[in-house]
N, CA, C and O atoms as a GROMACS GRO file, in nm:
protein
  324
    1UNK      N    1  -3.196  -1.213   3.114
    1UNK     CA    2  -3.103  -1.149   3.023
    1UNK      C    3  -3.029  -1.255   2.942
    1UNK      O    4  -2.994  -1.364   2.988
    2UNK      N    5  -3.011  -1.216   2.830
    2UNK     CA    6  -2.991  -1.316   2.752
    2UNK      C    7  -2.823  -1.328   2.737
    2UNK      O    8  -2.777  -1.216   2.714
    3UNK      N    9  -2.716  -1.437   2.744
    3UNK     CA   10  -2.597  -1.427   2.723
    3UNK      C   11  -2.542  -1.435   2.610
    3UNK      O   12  -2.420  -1.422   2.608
    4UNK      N   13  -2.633  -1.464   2.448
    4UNK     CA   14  -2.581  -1.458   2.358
    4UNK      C   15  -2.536  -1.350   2.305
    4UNK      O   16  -2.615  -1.258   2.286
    5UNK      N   17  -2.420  -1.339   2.274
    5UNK     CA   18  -2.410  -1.200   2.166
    5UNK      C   19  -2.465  -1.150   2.060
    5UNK      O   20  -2.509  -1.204   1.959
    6UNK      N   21  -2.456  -1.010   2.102
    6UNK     CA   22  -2.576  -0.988   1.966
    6UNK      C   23  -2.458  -0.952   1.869
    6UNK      O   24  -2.344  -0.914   1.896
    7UNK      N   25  -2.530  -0.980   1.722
    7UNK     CA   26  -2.424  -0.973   1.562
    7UNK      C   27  -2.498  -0.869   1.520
    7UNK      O   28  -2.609  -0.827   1.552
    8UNK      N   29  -2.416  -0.833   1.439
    8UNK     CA   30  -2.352  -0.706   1.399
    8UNK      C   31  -2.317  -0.758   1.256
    8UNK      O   32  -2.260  -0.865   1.235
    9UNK      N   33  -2.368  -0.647   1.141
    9UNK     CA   34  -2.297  -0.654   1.009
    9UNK      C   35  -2.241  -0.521   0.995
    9UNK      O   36  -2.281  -0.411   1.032
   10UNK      N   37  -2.124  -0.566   0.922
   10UNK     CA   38  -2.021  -0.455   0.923
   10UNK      C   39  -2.090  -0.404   0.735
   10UNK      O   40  -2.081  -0.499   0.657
   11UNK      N   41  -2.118  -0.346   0.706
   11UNK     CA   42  -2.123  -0.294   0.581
   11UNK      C   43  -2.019  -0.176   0.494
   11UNK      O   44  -2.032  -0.054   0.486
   12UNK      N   45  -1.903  -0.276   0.429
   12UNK     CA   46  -1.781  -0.167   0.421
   12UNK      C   47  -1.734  -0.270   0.311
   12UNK      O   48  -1.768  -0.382   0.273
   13UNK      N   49  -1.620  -0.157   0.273
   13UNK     CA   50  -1.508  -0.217   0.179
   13UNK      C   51  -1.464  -0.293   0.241
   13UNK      O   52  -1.463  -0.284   0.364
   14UNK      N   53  -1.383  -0.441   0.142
   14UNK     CA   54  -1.300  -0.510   0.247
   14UNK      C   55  -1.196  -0.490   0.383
   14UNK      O   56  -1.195  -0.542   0.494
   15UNK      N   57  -1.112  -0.393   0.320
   15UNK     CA   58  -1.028  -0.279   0.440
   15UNK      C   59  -1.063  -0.310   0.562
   15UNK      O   60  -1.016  -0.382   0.650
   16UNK      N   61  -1.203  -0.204   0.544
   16UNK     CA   62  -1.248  -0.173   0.630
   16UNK      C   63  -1.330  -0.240   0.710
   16UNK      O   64  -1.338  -0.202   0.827
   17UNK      N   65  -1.404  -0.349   0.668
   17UNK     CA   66  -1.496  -0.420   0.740
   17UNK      C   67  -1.384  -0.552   0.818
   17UNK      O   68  -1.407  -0.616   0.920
   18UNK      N   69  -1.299  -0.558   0.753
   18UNK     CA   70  -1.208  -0.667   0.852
   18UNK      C   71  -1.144  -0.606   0.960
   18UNK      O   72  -1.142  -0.664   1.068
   19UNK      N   73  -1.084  -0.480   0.946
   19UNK     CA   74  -1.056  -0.406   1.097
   19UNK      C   75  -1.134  -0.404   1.142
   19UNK      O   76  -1.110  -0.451   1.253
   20UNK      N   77  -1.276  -0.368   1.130
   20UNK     CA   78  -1.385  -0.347   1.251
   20UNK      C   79  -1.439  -0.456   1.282
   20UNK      O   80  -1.470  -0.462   1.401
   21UNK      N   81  -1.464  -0.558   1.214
   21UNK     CA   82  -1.460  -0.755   1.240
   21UNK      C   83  -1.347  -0.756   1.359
   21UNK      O   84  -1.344  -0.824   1.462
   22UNK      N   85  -1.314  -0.720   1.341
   22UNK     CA   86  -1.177  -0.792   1.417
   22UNK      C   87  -1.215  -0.706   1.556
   22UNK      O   88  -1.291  -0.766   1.632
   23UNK      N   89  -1.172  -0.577   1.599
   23UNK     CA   90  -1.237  -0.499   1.701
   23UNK      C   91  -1.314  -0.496   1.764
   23UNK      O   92  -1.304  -0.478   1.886
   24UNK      N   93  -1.469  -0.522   1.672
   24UNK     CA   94  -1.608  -0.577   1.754
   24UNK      C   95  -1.615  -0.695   1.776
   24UNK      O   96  -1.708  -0.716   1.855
   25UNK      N   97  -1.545  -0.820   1.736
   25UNK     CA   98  -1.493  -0.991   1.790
   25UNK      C   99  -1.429  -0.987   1.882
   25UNK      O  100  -1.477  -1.070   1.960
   26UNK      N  101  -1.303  -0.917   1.946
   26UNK     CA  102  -1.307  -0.916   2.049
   26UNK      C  103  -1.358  -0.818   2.166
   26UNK      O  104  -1.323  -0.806   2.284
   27UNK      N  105  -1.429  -0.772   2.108
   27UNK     CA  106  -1.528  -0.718   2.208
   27UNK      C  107  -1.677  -0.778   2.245
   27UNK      O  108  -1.779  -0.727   2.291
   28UNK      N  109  -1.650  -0.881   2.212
   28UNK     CA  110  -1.755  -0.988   2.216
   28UNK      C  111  -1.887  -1.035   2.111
   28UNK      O  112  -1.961  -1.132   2.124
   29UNK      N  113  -1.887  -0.944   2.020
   29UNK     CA  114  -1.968  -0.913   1.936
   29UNK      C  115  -1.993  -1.061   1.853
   29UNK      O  116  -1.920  -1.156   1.883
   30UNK      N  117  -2.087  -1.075   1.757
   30UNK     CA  118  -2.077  -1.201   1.690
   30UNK      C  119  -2.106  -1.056   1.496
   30UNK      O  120  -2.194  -0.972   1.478
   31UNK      N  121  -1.992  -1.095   1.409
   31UNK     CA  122  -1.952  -0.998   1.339
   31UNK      C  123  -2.011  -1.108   1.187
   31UNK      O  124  -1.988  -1.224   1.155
   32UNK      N  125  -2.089  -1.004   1.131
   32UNK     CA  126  -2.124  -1.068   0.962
   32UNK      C  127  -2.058  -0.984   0.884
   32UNK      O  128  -2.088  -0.874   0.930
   33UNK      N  129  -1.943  -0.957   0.739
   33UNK     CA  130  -1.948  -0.856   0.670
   33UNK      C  131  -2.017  -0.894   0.536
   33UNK      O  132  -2.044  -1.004   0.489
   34UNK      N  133  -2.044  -0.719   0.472
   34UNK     CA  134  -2.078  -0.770   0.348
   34UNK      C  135  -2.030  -0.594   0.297
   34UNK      O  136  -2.019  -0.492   0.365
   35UNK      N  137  -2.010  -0.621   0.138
   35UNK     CA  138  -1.990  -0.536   0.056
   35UNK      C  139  -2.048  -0.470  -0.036
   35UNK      O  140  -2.000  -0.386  -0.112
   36UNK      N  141  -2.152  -0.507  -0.028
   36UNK     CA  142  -2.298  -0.473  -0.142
   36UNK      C  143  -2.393  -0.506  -0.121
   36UNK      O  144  -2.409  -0.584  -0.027
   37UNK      N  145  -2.505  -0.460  -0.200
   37UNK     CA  146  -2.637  -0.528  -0.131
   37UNK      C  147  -2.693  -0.667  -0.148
   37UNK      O  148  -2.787  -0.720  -0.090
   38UNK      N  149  -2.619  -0.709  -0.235
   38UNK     CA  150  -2.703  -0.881  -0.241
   38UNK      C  151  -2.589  -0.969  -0.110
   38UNK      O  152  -2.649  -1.048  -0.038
   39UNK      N  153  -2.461  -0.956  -0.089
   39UNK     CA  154  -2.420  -0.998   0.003
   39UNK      C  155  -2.457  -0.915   0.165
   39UNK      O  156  -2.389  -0.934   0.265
   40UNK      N  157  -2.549  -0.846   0.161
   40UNK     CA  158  -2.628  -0.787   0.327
   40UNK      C  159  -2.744  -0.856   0.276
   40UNK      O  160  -2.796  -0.901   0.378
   41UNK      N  161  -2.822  -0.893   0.170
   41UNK     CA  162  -2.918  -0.950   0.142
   41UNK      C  163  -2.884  -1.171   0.219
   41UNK      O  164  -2.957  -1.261   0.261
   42UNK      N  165  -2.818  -1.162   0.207
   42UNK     CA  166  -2.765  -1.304   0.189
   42UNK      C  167  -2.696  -1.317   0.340
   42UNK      O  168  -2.657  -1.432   0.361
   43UNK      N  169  -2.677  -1.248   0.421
   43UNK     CA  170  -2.584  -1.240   0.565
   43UNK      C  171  -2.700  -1.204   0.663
   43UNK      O  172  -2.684  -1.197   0.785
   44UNK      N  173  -2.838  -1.178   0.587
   44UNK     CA  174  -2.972  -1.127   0.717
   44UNK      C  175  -3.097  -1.164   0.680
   44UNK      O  176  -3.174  -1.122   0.594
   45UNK      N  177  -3.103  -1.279   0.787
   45UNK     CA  178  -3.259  -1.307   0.835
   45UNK      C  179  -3.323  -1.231   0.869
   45UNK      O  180  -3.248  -1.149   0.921
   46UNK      N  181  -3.445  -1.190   0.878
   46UNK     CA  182  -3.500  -1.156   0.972
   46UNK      C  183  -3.514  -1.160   1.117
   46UNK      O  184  -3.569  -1.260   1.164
   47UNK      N  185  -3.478  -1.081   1.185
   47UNK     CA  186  -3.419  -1.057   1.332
   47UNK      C  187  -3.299  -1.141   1.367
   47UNK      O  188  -3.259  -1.184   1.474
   48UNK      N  189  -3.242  -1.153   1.214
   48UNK     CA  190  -3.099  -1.196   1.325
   48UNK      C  191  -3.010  -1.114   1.311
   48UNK      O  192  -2.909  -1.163   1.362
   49UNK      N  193  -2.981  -0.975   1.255
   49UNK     CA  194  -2.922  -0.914   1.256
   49UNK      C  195  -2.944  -0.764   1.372
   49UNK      O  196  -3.012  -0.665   1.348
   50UNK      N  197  -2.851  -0.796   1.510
   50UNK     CA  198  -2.936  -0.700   1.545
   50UNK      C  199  -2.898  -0.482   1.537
   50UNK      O  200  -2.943  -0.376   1.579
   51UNK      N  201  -2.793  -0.538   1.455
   51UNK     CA  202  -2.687  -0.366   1.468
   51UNK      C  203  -2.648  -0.338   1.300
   51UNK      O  204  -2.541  -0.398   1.313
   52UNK      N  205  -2.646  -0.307   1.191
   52UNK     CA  206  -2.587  -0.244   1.067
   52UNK      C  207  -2.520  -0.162   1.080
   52UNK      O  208  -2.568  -0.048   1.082
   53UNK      N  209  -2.348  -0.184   1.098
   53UNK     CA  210  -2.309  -0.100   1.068
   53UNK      C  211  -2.208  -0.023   0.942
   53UNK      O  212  -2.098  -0.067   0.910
   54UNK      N  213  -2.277   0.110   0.874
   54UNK     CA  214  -2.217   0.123   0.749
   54UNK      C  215  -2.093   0.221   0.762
   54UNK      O  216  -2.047   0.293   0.850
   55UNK      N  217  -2.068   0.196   0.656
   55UNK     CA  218  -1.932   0.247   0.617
   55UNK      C  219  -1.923   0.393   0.587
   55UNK      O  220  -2.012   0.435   0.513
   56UNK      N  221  -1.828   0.485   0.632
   56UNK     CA  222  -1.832   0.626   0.604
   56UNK      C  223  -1.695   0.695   0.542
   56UNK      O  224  -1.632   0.794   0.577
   57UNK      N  225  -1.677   0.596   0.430
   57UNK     CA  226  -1.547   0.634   0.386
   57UNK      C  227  -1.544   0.696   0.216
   57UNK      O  228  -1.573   0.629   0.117
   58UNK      N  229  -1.520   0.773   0.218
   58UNK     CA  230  -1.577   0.855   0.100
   58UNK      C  231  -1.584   0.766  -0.059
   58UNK      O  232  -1.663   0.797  -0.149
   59UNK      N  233  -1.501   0.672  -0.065
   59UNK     CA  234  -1.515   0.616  -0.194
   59UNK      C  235  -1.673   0.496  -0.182
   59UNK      O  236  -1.740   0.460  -0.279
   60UNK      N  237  -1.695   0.456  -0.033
   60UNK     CA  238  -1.762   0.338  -0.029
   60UNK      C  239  -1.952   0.452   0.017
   60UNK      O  240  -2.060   0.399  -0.012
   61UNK      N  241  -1.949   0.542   0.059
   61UNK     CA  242  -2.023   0.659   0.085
   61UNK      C  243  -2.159   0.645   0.002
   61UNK      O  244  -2.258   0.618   0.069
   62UNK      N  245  -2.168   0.654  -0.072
   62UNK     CA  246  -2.289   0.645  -0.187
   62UNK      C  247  -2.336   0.532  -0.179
   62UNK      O  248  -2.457   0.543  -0.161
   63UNK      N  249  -2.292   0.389  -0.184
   63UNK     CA  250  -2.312   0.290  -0.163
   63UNK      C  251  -2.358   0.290  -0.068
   63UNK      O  252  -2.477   0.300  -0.098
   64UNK      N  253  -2.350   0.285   0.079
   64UNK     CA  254  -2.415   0.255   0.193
   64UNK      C  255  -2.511   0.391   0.198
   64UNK      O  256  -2.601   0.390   0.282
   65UNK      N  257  -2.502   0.471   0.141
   65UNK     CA  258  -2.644   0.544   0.136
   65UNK      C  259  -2.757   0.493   0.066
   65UNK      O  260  -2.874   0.510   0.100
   66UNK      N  261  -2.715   0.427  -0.034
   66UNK     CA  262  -2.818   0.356  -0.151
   66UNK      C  263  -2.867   0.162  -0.047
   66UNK      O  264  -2.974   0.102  -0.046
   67UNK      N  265  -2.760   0.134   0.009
   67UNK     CA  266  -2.819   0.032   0.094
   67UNK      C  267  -2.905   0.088   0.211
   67UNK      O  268  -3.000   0.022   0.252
   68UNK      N  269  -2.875   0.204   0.264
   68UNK     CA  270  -2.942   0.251   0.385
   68UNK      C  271  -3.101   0.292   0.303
   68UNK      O  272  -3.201   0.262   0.367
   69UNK      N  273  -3.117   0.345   0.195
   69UNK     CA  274  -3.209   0.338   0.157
   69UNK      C  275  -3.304   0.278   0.104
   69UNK      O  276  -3.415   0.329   0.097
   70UNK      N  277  -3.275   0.144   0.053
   70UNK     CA  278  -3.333   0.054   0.050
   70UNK      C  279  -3.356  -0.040   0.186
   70UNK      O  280  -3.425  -0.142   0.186
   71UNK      N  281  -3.317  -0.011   0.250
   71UNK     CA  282  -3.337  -0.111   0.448
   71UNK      C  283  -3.458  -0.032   0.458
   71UNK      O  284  -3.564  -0.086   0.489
   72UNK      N  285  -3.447   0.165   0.420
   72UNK     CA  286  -3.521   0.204   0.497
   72UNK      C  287  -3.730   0.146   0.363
   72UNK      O  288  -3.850   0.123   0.371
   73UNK      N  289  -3.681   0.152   0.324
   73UNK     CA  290  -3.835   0.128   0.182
   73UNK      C  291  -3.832  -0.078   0.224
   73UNK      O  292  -3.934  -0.133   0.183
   74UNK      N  293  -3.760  -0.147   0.275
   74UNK     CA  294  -3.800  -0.233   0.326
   74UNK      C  295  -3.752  -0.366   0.219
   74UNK      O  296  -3.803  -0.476   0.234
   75UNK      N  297  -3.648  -0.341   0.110
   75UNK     CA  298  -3.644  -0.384  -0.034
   75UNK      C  299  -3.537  -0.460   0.037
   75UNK      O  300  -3.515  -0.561  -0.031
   76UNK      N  301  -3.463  -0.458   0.138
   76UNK     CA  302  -3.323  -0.587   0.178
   76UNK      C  303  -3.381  -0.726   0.290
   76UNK      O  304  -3.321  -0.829   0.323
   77UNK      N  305  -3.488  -0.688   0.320
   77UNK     CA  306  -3.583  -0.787   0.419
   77UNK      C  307  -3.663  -0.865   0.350
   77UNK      O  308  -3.738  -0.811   0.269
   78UNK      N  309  -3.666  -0.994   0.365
   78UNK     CA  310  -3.798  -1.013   0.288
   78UNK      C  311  -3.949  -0.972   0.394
   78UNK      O  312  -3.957  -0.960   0.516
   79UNK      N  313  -4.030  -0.963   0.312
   79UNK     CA  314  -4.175  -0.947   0.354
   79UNK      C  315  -4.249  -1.028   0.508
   79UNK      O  316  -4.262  -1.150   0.515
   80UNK      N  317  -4.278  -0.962   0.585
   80UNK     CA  318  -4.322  -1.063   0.695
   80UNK      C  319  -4.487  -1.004   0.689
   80UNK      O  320  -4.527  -0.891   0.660
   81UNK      N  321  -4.562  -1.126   0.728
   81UNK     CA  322  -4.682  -1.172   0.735
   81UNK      C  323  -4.771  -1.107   0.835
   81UNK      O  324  -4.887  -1.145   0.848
   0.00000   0.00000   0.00000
């Protein structure tokens, strides 16, 4: 079993992604945020991100639907071999 923590990107408005940074850090977590898609583009390797979590706050809402949909068509990863 492995003792590193697994990271976590917070995908939110600033607000919001620094309260939950802060919450899942000390809960041991290792915490990335980002606010759009070229900064979740720029915060994730391939398999080093192991949790996304988005934002459900009605102004930021559309946005993390439009990132969740592009994770899901494969357009925020680059290409593996």
């Amino acid at each position: 079993m492995s003792t590193t923590p697994a990271t976590l990107l917070v995908f939110a408005e600033q607000d919001t992604s620094d309260t939950l940074a802060v919450e899942l850090t000390l809960d041991g977590y290792q915490v990335r945020r980002a606010s759009d898609a070229s900064a979740l583009r720029a915060r994730c390797a391939p398999g080093d991100v192991q949790l996304i979590v988005l934002s459900a706050t009605a102004d930021h809402q559309a946005v993390s639907l439009d990132v969740l949909h592009a994770l899901r068509a494969g357009e925020l990863a680059p290409q593996v071999d």
